[in-house]
C-alpha positions in Angstrom: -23.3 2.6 -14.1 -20.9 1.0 -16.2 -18.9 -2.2 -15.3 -15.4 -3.0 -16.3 -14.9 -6.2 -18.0 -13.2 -7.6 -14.8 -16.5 -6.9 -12.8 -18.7 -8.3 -15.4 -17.2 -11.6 -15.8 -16.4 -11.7 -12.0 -12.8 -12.1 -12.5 -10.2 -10.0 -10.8 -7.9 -8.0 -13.9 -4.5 -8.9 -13.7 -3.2 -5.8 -12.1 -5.3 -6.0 -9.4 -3.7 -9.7 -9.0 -0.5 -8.6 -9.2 -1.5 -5.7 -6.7 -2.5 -8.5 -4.0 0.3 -10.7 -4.8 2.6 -7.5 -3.7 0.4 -6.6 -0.9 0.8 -10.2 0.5 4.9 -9.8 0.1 4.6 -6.3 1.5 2.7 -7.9 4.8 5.3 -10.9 5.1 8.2 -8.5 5.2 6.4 -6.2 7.4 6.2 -9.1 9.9 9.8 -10.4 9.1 10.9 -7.0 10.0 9.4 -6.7 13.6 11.2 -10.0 14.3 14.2 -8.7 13.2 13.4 -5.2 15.2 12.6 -7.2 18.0 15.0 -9.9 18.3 18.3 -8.5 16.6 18.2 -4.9 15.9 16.3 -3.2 18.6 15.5 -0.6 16.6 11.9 2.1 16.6 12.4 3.2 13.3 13.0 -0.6 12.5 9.6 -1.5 14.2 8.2 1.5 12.6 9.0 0.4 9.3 7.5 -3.0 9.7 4.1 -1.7 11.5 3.2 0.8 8.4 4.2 -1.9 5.9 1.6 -4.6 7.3 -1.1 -1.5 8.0 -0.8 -0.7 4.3 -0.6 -4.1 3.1 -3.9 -4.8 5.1 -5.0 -1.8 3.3 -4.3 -2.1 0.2 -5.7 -5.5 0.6 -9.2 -3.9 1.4 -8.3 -1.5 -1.7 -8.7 -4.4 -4.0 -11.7 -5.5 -2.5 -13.4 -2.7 -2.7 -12.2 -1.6 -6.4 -14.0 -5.2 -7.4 -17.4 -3.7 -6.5 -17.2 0.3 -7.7 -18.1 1.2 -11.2 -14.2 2.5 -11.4 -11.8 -0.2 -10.6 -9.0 1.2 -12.6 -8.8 4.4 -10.2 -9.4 2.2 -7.0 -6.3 -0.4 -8.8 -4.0 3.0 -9.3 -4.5 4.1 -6.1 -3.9 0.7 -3.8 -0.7 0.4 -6.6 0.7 4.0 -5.6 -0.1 3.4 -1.4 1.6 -0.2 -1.8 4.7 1.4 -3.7 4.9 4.7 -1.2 5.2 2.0 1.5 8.0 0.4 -0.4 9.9 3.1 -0.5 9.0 4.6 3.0 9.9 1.8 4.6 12.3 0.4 2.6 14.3 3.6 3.5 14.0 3.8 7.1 14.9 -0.4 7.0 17.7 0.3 5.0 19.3 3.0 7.6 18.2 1.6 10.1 20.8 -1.6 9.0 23.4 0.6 7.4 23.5 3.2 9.5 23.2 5.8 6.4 19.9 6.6 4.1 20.0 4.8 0.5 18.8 8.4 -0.9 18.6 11.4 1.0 14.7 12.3 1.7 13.6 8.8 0.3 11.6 8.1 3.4 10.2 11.5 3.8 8.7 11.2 -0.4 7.4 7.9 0.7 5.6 8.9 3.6 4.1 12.4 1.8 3.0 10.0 -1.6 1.3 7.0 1.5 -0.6 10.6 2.4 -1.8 11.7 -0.7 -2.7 8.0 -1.1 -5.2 8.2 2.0 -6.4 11.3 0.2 -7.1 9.8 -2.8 -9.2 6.8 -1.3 -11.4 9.9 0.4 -12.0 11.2 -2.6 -12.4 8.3 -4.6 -15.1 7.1 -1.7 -17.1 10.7 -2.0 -17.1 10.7 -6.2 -18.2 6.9 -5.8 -21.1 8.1 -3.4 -22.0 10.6 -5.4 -22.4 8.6 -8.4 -24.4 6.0 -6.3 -27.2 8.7 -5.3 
């Protein structure tokens, strides 16, 4: 099994820093936004927002972890980047309506929430092929 350079040396690469660093933004809004749902704007899709933005941040958090230890980091690091960014724009979306009474871009929420899908997917997939390889 080959390791990555990052793995070998024991230091994270820089994406997957940068990865974390977003994650940990992602989580902080998420819980700024149920404040806001629950003290200003009583809003569901508001609260909605800010629930899947700290599940995925928690997620992608556990992403990163895991990538550190599989003999592909670089796939586990695309993946936690594409779930982090989906959430972005899911959320972002439904936060931005949900304030301006109007979407920023007609069917942004719905792409967002069928990329956070596929992201889900790929983690399966990425945790059989890793399996696989293991045996």
């Amino acid at each position: 099994m080959q390791q990555s350079q990052s793995q070998s040396s024991g230091a994270p690469s820089c994406a997957l820093l940068g990865i974390l660093a977003a994650a940990g933004l992602a989580g902080a809004a998420g819980v700024a936004l149920a404040a806001v749902a629950a003290h200003r704007l009583e809003s569901p899709s508001l609260a909605t927002a800010a629930t899947m933005l700290m599940i995925h941040a928690a997620a992608v958090i556990g992403i990163v972890a895991t990538a550190l230890r599989m003999a592909q980091p670089r796939a586990w690091a695309i993946v936690a980047g594409v779930m982090l960014a989906s959430v972005a724009v899911f959320s972002g979306a439904i936060s931005y309506q949900a304030f301006m009474g109007e979407p920023i871009i007609k069917g942004a929420a719905p792409l967002g929430g069928t990329t956070l899908i596929v992201s889900w997917v790929a983690v399966a997939l990425l945790g059989i092929r890793e399996g696989l390889r293991a045996r």
